[in-house]
N, C-alpha and C positions, 0 to 999 in steps of 0.2 A: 426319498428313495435312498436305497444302501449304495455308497458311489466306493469302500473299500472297507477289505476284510484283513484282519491280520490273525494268525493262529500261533500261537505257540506252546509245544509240550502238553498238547492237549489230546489226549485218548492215546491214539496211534502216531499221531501227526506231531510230527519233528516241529517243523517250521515252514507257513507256507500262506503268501500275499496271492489274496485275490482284487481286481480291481473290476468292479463294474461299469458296465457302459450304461446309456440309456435304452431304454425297451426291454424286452424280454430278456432274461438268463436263463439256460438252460445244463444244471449237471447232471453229466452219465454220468456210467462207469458200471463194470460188472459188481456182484453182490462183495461187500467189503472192504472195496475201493477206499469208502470212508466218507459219502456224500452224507449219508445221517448224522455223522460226527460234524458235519461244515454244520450244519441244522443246527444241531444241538449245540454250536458253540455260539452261533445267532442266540438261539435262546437265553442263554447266559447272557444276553447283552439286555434284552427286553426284562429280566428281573429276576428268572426262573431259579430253582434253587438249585447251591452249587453241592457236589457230591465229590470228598477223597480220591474215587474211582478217576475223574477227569483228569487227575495228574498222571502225565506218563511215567510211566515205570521207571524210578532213576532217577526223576525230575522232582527239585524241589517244589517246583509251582508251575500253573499252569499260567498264562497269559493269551487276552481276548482283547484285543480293540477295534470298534470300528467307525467307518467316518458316516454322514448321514447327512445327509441335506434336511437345513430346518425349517420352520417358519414360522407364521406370525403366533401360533396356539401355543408354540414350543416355546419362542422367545418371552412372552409372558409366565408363564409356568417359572422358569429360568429365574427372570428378571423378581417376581416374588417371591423366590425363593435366594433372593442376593447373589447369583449363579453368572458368570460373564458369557454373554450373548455373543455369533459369530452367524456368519453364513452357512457355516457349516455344524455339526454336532458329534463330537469326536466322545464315542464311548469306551472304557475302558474296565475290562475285571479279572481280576489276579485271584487264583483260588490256592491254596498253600493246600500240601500235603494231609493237614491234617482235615480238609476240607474248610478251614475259615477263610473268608473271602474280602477284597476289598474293591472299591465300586468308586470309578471316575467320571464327573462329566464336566467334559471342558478342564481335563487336569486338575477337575478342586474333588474332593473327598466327598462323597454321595451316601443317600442311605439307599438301600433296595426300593424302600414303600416310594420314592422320589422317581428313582430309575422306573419302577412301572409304570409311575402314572405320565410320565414324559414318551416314554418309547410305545406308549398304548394307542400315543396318537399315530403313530408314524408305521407300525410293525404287525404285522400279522400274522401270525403261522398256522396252516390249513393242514391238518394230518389225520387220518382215521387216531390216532392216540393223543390228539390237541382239542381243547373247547376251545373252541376258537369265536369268533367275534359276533357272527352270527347267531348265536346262541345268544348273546348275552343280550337280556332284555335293554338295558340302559343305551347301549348300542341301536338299537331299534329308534328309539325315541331321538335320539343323535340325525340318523338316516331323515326321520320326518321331518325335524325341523328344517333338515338341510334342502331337503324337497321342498318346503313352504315359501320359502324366500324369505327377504328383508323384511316384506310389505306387512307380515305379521310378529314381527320381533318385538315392536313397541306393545301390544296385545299381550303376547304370551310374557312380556316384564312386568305389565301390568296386572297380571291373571297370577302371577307365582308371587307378587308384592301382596294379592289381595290373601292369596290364598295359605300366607304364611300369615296373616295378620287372623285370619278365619282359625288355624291352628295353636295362635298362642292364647284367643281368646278361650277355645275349648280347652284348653289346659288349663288356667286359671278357674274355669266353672267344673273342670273333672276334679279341680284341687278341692273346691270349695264346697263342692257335693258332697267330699267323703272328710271335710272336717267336720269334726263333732265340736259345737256349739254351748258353750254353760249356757242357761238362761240369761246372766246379767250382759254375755259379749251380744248373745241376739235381741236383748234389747239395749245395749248401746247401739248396734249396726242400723237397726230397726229407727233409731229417735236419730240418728244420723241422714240415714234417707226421709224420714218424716220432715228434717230440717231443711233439706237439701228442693225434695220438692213443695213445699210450699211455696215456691216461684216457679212460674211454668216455663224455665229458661230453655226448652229447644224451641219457642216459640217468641223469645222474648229480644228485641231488639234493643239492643244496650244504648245508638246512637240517635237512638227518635226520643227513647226516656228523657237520657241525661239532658238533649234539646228543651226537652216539656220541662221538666226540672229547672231548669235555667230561665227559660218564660217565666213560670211561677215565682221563682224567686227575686225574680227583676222584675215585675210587674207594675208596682206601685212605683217604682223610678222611673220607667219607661213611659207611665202614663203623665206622669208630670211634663215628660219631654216632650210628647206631644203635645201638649196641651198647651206649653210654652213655644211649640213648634207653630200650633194652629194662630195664634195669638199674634206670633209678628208676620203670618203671613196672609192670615184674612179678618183682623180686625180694620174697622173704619179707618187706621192712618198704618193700615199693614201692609207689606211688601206689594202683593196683589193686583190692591185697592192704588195704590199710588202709581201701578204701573200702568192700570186702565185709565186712571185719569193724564197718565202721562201721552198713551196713545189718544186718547182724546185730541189733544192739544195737536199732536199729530196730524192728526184729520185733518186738522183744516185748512194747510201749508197746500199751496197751488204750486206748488215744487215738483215738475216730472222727477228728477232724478232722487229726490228723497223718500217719493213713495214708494219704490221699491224696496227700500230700507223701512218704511212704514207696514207693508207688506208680510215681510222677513221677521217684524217685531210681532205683528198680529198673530202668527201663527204660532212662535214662541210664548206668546202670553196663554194662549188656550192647550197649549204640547204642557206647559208647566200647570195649569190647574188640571191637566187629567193627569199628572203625575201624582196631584196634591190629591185628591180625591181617591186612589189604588191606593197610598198611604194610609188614609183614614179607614178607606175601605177594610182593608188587611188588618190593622188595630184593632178595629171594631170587633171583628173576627173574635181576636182573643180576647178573654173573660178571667175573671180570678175569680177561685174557689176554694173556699176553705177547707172544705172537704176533699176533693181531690189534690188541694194541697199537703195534707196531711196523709194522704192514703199515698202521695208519689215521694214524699218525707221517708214513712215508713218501709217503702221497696227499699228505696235508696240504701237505708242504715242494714237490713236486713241482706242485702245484696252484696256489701262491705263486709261484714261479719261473714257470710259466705266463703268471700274472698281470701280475707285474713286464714279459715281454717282448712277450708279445698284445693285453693288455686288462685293466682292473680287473674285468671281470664273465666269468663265462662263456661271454654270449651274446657278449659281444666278441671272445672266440677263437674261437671258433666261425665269425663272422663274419671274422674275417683267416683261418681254413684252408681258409673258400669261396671269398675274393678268390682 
């Protein structure tokens, strides 16, 4: 709200402090008193344009300042625009004779487009001879969101992220509609997409490949480890084998208090062959293929080369075969 008005050398008015209270204001006065000149000196303050005529007769300049209570919309505005922030919002505009004008907010030096778009949040003026706010579409859409609440902010950030992302794609394809093409750029473009899709990467998982790829390439060492795995654990003098003959021996001790310990081992000896056997099991599983070795070879090298000329990532080619 306007909490004080100061006037000076403006129209008719000498010089003349008004101070508002909270609630309603209300100015008489018979016709020519001067309440449309208090008006129109508010206007000067919200950006309006300044006119010679506002200087009184006599007066080098006219002078307008007023105080305004600000908040959080104001103080952001302010603050990016390097402007020093207050509880309060003290405007100021000086109109010289010749009608050139100078514009203060917070005592620093202002431009007009700054002044409107700050006092636009705070100021309104309602007159058969004003467009006033109501009218103004963008105002409208202000109103609704302030109706909607919080609960759809995240929504409508998400709706105007998409929908700017929707408009610079159709810019790019209204560019590329009305570029005229030589033969040889559309068919560079043309063996560039031919290059690009012959890997069906929106469908292609990079970290099961490079997995399978690694199988494949470690195969033959992998299976020697088994097999040097299998060796000391279930041939005739293999870990196993030594251990069931060692419960054997076991058995036959008329010892209460060590078959429990006897007990303890037996169950560990058969916990560790179904360990032994989900190992093999799983081994077995995989297979070496020459042919699918050379067909996940060739993804590999061709997927690299991709890399090297679209994008380090997938989603980067992907994104240069959209452009």
């Amino acid at each position: 709200m306007i909490e004080s008005l100061y006037i000076e050398n403006f129209a008719i008015i000498d010089q003349v402090q008004i101070d508002f209270q909270s609630g309603m204001t209300v100015l008489t006065g018979e016709t020519g008193a001067g309440k449309s000149i208090i008006i129109d000196a508010i206007g000067q303050l919200i950006g309006q344009r300044s006119q010679p005529s506002f200087v009184k007769n006599g007066a080098d300049y006219a002078f307008i300042e007023g105080v305004f209570s600000s908040n959080k919309e104001i103080d952001k505005i302010l603050l990016d625009n390097n402007f020093p922030i207050d509880e309060h919002l003290v405007i100021s505009k000086k109109i010289n004779h010749d009608g050139k004008s100078a514009i203060k907010i917070n005592y620093r030096n202002s431009s007009q487009l700054l002044l409107k778009k700050i006092m636009s949040q705070i100021v309104d003026i309602h007159s058969q001879f004003e467009t006033h706010q109501l009218f103004n579409e963008s105002y409208h859409l202000k109103l609704l969101d302030n109706f909607i609440g919080n609960e759809l902010i995240d929504l409508k950030k998400e709706y105007l992220t998409l929908y700017q992302t929707y408009k610079n794609l159709n810019q790019k394809y209204l560019s590329l509609t009305k570029e005229e093409l030589t033969d040889e750029q559309l068919d560079f473009y043309l063996a560039q997409l031919e290059e690009i899709e012959e890997l069906d990467l929106e469908n292609f998982d990079e970290e099961e490949f490079l997995k399978e790829r690694n199988n494949l390439l470690n195969y033959e060492k992998n299976s020697q480890h088994i097999k040097n795995y299998k060796a000391l654990m279930d041939s005739s003098k293999g870990i196993m084998d030594l251990f069931k003959q060692s419960l054997n021996e076991l058995s036959y001790l008329e010892i209460d208090d060590i078959k429990h310990n006897y007990d303890q081992l037996y169950d560990l000896y058969y916990t560790v062959d179904g360990i032994n056997q989900d190992i093999y099991d799983q081994f077995s599983q995989s297979y070496f293929s020459e042919e699918r070795y050379n067909e996940v070879q060739d993804t590999f090298f061709k997927l690299n080369k991709l890399k090297r000329k679209y994008g380090q990532t997938i989603d980067a080619i992907i994104d240069f075969k959209i452009v």
